[in-house]
C-alpha positions in Angstrom: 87.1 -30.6 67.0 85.5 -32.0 63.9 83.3 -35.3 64.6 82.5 -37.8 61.2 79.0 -38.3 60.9 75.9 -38.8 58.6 74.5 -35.3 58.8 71.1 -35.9 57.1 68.7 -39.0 55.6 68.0 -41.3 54.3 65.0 -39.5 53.0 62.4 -40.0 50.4 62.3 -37.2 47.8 58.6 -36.3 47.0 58.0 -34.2 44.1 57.4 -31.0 46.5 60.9 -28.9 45.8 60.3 -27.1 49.1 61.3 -30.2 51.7 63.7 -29.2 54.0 66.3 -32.3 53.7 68.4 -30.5 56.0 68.8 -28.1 59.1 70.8 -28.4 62.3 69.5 -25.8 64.7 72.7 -24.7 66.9 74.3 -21.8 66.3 77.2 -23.2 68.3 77.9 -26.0 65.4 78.4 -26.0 61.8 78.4 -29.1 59.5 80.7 -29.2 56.4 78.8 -31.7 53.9 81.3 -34.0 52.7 79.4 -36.4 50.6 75.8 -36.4 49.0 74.8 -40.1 47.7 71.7 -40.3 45.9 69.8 -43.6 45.3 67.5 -44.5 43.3 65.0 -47.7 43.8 62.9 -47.7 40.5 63.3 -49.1 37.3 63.1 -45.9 35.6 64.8 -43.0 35.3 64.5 -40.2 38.2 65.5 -36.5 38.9 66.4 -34.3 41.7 66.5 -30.8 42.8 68.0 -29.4 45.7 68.5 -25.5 46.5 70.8 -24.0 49.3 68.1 -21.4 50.9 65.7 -20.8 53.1 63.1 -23.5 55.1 61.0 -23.9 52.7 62.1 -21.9 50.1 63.4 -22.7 47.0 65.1 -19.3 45.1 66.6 -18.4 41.9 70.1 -18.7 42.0 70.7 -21.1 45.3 70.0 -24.2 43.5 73.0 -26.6 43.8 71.8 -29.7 41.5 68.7 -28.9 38.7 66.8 -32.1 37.4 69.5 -33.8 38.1 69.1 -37.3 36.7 69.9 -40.7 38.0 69.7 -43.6 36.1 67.3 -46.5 37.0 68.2 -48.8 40.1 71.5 -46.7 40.5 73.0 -44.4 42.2 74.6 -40.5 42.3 77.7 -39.3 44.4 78.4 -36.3 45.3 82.0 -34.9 47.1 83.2 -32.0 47.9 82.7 -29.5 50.9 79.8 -27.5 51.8 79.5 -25.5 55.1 76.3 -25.4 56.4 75.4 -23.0 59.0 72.7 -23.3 61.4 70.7 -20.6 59.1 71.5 -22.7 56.0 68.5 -24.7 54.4 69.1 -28.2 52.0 66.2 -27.8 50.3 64.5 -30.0 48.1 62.5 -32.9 46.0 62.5 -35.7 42.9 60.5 -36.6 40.3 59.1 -39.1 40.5 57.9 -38.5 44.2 59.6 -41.4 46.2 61.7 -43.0 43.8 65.0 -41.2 44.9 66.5 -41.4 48.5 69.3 -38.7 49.7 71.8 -39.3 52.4 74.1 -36.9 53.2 77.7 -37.2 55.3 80.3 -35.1 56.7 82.0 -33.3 59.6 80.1 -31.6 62.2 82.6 -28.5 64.5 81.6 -27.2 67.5 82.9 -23.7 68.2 
């Protein structure tokens, strides 16, 4: 059975690319990532990375969004469906550090 909920944030983005933003530590759930909104509180322009990896880790060819920019004082949104297993890492940062904060939502299924 699949329960709605926010699955991370928010948190602040610093400019260290290798912040987890997200882990769930069960190997008897998975979370499908439904939505990914992205805000940012500055008057200028930021970026964002965030790779699909490894704590820590941030490896060619798992990044999902590259210097992704967002506007000043508005926002990014982000839908679709990613499944994230308990060994699955959302890993990532901004540039500027703080100026961008990540919230993520979805579905959570225990099996």
């Amino acid at each position: 059975m699949a329960v709605i909920k926010r699955t991370f944030g928010p948190v602040a983005l610093t400019t260290t690319l290798t912040t987890n933003v997200y882990n769930q530590t069960s190997a008897l759930i998975y979370d499908i990532i439904r939505h990914i909104h992205v805000v940012n509180k500055t008057g200028t322009a930021a970026t964002f990375t965030l790779y699909l990896g490894a704590t820590g880790a941030n490896a060619a060819g798992t990044e999902l969004f590259v210097a992704y920019s967002v506007a000043a004082n508005s926002t990014y949104d982000w839908y679709g469906a990613l499944k994230m297993l308990s060994t699955d890492f959302l890993v990532g940062g901004s540039a500027p550090t703080l100026a961008l904060v990540i919230t993520g939502e979805g579905e959570q299924v225990v099996v």
